[in-house]
BALOBA-1460 file (C-alpha; in Angstrom, 3 decimals):
// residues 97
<rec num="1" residu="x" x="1.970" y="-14.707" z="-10.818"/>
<rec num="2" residu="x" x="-1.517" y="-14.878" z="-9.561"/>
<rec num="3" residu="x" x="-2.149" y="-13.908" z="-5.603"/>
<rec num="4" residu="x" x="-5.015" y="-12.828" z="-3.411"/>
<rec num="5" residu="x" x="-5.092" y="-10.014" z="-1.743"/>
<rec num="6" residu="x" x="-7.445" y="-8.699" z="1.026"/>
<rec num="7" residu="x" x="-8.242" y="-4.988" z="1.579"/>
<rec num="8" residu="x" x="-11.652" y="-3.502" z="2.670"/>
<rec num="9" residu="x" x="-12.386" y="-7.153" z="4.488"/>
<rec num="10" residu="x" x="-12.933" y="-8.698" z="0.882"/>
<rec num="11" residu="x" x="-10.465" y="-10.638" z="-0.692"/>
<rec num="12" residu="x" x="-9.489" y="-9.637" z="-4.731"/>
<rec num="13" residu="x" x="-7.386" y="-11.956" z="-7.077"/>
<rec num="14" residu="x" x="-4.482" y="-10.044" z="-8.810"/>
<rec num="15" residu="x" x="-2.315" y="-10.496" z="-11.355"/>
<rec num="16" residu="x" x="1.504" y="-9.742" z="-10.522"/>
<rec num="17" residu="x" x="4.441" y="-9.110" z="-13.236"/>
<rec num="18" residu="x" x="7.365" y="-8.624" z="-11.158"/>
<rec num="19" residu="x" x="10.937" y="-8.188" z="-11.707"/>
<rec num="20" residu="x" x="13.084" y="-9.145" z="-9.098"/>
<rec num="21" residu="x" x="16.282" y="-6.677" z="-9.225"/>
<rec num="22" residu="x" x="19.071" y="-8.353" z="-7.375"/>
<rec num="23" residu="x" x="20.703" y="-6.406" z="-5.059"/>
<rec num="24" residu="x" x="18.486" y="-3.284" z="-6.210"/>
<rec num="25" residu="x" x="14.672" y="-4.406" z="-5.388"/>
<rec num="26" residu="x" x="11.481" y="-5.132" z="-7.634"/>
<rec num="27" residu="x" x="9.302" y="-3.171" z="-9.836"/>
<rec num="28" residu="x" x="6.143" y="-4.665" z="-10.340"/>
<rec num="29" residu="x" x="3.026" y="-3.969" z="-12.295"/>
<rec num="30" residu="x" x="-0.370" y="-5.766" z="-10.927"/>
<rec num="31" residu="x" x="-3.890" y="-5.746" z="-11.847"/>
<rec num="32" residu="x" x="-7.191" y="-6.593" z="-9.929"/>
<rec num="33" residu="x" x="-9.478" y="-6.619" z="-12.586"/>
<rec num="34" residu="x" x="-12.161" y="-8.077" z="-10.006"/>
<rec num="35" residu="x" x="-11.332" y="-5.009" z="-7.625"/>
<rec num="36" residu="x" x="-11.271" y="-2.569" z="-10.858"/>
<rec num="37" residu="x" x="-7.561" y="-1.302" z="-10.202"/>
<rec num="38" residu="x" x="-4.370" y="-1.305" z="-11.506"/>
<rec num="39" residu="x" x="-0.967" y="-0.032" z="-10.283"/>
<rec num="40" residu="x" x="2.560" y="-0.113" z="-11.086"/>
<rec num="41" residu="x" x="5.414" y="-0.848" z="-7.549"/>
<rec num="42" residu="x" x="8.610" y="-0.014" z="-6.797"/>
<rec num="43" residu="x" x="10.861" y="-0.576" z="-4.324"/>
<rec num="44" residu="x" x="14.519" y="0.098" z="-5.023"/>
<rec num="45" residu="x" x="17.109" y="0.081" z="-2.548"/>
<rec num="46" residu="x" x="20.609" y="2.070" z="-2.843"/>
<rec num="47" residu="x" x="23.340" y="2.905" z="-0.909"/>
<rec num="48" residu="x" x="23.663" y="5.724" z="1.510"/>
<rec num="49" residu="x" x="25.706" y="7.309" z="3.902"/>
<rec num="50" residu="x" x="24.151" y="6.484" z="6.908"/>
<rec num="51" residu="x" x="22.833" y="2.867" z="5.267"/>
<rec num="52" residu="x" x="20.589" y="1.589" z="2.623"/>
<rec num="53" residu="x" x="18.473" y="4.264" z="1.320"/>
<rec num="54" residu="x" x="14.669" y="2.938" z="0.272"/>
<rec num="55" residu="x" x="12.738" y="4.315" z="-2.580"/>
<rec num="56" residu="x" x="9.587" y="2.917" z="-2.329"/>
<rec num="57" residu="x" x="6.347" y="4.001" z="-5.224"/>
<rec num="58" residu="x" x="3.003" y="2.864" z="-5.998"/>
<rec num="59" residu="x" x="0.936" y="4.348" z="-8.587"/>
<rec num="60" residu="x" x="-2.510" y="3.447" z="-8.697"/>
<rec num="61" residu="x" x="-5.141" y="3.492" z="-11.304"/>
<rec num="62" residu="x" x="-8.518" y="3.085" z="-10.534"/>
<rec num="63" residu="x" x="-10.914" y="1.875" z="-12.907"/>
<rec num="64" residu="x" x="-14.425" y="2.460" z="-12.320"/>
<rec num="65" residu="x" x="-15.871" y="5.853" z="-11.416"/>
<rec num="66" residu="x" x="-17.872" y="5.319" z="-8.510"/>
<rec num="67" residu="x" x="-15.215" y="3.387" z="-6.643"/>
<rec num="68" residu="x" x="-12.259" y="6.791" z="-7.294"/>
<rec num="69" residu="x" x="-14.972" y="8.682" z="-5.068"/>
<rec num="70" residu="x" x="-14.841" y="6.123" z="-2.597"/>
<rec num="71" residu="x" x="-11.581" y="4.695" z="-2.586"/>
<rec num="72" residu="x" x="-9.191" y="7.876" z="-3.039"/>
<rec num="73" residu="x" x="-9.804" y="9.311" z="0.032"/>
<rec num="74" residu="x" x="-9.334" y="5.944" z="1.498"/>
<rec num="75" residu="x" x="-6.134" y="4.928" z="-0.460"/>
<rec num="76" residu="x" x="-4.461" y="8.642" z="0.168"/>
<rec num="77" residu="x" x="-4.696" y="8.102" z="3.866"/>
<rec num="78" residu="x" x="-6.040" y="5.217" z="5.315"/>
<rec num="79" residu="x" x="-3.761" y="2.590" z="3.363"/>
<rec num="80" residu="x" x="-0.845" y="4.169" z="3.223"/>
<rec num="81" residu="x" x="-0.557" y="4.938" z="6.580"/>
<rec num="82" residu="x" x="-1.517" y="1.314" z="7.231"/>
<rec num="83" residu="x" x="0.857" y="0.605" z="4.919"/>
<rec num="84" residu="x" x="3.689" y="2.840" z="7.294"/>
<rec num="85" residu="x" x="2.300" y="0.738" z="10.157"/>
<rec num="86" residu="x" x="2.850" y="-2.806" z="8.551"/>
<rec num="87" residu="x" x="6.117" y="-2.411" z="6.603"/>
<rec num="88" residu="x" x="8.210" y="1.029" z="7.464"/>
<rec num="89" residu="x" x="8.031" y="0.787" z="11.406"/>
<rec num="90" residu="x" x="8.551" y="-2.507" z="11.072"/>
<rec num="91" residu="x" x="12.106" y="-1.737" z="9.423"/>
<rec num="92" residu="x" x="12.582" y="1.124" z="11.352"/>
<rec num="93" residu="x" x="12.562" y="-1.342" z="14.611"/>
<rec num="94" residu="x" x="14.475" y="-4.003" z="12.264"/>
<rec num="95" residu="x" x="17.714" y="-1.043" z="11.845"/>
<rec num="96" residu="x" x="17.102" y="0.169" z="15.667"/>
<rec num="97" residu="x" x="18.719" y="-3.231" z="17.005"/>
């Protein structure tokens, strides 16, 4: 599938190949060539003890050399704890009720 994304107040087009897993999650591989970045996502659920356990991965490549000085620091902290914010508390208060 084709979506658009936004991230440093510009929006990107990317390219998604996603497999839903039933049950289990998705792995999905996408590509911005616009943004210069490619990454492969995973989010696979299993059962726990306590619940459902989430594994959650995303490996990004970054294309162009003058945006891995800019963007790494960025993407190592900024996004993903944005990315804590938006999804993880978010289930945390989900399970709390």
């Amino acid at each position: 599938m084709e979506a658009t994304l936004r991230s440093f107040g510009k929006r990107f087009q990317v390219k998604m190949k996603t497999q839903i897993l039933p049950g289990k999650g998705f792995i999905s591989d996408n590509d911005s060539y616009q943004f210069g970045t490619s990454g492969h996502e995973e989010m696979l659920f299993s059962e726990h003890a306590e619940g459902t356990l989430i594994d959650y991965t995303y490996q990004v490549t970054i294309h162009k050399k003058w945006l891995r000085i800019i963007a790494l620091p960025l993407l190592r902290w900024y996004s993903m704890k944005y990315w804590e914010k938006a999804v993880i508390d978010q289930l945390k208060k989900i399970l709390e009720k």
